[in-house]
C-alpha positions as CSV (number, residue, x, y, z in Angstrom):
1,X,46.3,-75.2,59.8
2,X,43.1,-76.2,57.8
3,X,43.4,-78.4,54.7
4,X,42.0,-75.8,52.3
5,X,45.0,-73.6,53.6
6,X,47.2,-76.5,52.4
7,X,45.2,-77.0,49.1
8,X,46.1,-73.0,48.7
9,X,49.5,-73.5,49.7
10,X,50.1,-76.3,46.7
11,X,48.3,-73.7,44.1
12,X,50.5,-70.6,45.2
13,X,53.5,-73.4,45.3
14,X,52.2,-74.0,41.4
15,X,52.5,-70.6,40.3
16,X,55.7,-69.7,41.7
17,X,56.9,-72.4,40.0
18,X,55.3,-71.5,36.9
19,X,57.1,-68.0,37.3
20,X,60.7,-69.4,37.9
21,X,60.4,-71.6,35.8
22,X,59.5,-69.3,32.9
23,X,62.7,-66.6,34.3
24,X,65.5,-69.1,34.9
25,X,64.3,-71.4,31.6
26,X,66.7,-74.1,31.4
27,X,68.6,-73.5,34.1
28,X,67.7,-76.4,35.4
29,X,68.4,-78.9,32.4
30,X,71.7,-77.3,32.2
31,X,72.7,-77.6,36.0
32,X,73.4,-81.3,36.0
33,X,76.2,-81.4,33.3
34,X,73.3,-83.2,30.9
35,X,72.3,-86.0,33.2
36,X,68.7,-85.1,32.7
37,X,68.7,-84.4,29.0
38,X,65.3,-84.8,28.0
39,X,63.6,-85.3,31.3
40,X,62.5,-81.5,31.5
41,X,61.5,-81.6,27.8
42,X,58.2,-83.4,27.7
43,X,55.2,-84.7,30.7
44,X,58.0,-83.5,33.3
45,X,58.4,-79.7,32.2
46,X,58.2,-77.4,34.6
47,X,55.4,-75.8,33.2
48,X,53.5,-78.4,33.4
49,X,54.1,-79.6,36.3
50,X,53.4,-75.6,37.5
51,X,50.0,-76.3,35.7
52,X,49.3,-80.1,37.5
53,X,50.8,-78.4,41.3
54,X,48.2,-75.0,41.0
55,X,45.3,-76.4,39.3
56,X,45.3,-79.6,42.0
57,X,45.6,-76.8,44.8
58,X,43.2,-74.2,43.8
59,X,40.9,-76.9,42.6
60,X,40.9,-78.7,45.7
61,X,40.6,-75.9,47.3
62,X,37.4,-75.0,46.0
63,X,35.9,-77.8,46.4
64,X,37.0,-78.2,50.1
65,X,36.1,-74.6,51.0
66,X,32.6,-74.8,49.3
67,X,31.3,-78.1,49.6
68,X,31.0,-80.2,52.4
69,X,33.2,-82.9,50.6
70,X,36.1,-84.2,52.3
71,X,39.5,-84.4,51.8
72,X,39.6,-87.3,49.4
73,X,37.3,-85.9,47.2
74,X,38.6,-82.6,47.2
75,X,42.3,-84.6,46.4
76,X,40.7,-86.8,43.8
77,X,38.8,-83.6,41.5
78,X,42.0,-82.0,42.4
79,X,44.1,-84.6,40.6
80,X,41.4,-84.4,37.9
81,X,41.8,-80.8,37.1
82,X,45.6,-80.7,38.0
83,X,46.4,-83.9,35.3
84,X,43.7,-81.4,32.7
85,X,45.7,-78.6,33.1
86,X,48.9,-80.1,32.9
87,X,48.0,-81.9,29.6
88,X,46.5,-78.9,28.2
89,X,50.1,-76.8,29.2
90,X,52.3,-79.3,27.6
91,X,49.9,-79.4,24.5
92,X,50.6,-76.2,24.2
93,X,53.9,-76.4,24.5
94,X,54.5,-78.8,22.0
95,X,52.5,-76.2,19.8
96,X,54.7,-73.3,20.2
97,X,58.0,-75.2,20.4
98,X,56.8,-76.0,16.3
99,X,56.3,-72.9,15.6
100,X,58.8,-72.2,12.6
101,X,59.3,-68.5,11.1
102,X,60.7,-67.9,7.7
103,X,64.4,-67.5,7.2
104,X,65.9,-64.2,7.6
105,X,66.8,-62.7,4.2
106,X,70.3,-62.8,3.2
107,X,72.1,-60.1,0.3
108,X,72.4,-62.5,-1.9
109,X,68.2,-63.5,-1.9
110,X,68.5,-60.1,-3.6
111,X,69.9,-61.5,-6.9
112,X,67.3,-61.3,-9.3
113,X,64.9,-58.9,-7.5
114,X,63.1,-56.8,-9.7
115,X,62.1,-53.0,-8.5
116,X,61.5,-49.4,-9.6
117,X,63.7,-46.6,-9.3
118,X,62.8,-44.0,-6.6
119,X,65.6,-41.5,-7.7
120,X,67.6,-41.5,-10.9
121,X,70.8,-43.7,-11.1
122,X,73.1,-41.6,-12.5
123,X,75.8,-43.7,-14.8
124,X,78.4,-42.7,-12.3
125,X,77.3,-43.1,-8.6
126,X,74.4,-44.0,-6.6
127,X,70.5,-43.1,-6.8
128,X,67.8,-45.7,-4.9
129,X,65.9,-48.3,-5.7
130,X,62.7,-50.0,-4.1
131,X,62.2,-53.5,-3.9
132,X,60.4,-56.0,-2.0
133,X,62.7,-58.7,0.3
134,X,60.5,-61.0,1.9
135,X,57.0,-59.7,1.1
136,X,58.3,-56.1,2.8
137,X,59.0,-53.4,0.7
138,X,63.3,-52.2,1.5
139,X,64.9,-48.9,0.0
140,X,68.1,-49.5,-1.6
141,X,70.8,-47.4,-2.8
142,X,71.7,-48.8,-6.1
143,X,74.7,-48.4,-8.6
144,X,74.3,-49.6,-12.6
145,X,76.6,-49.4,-15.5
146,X,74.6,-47.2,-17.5
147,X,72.0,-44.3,-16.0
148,X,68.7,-45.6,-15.4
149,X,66.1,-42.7,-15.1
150,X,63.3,-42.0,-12.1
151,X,59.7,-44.8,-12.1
152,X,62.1,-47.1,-14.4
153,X,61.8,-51.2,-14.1
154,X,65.0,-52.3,-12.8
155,X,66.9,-56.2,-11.9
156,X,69.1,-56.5,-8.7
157,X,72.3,-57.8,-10.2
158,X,74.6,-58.4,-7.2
159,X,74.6,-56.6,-3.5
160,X,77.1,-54.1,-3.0
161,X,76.8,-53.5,1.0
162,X,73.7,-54.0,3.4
163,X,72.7,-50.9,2.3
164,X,73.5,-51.1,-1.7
165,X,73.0,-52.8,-4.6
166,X,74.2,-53.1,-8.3
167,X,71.0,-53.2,-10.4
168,X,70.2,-52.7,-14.7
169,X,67.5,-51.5,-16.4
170,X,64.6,-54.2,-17.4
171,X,64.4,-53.7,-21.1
172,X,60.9,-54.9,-22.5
């Protein structure tokens, strides 16, 4: 077997650790009973390790395969490009691991939500409402104590259901 076949060998080895580790994700960290808390989280990932193993093998390879360089060399730009890539996937791991959405909206964000009435609210059962929850605009059914009439400014008093709300007419 020739040494770039082995340089290939470490980069395929690389990937198909790159791919297991990204379907059984913490299977690993888990499989010990918590004896390696922590040791998978940072520099020792397996993605990054996945990153260091291909880039050290493919590199290397390349370098074997198309210079005249020798082993060493093609080890040491190997190393090189595997410790670049491995930096450059935990880096970006770090990134996304920060990565914070908003909270989900609850009923009760609804208190105090002013809309407009999409069809009347009659005084004694339901019409609909449209408001915005979270920058999106939601269609409500809406109840209110007194009959609030089609285009009309309303307040979200309290949420009835998921779907339903108790609202009153915005007097100005």
């Amino acid at each position: 077997m020739s040494k770039v076949t082995w340089f290939l060998g470490l980069g395929i080895a690389g990937i198909v650790l790159l791919v297991l580790s990204l379907v059984f994700d913490g299977v690993l960290e888990g499989a010990f009973g918590g004896v390696l808390d922590g040791l998978f989280d940072g520099l020792l990932s397996l993605p990054v390790i996945a990153g260091f193993l291909s880039m050290f093998g493919f590199s290397g390879a390349i370098l074997l395969g198309g210079t005249g360089l020798g082993a060493g060399a093609a080890a040491g730009i190997g190393v090189f490009a595997g410790g670049a890539s491995g930096w450059l996937a935990w880096k970006l791991s770090r990134v996304l691991m920060r990565d914070q959405t908003d909270a989900t909206p609850r009923q009760e964000d609804l208190i105090g939500t002013a809309g407009s009435v999409v069809t009347a609210i009659p005084a004694d059962g339901y019409g609909e409402v449209l408001i915005r929850l979270g920058g999106h605009p939601v269609k409500l059914a809406a109840r209110s104590a007194v009959p609030v009439a089609r285009g009309a400014e309303i307040w979200v008093e309290a949420p009835l259901s998921s779907t339903s709300v108790a609202v009153r007419p915005v007097e100005r």
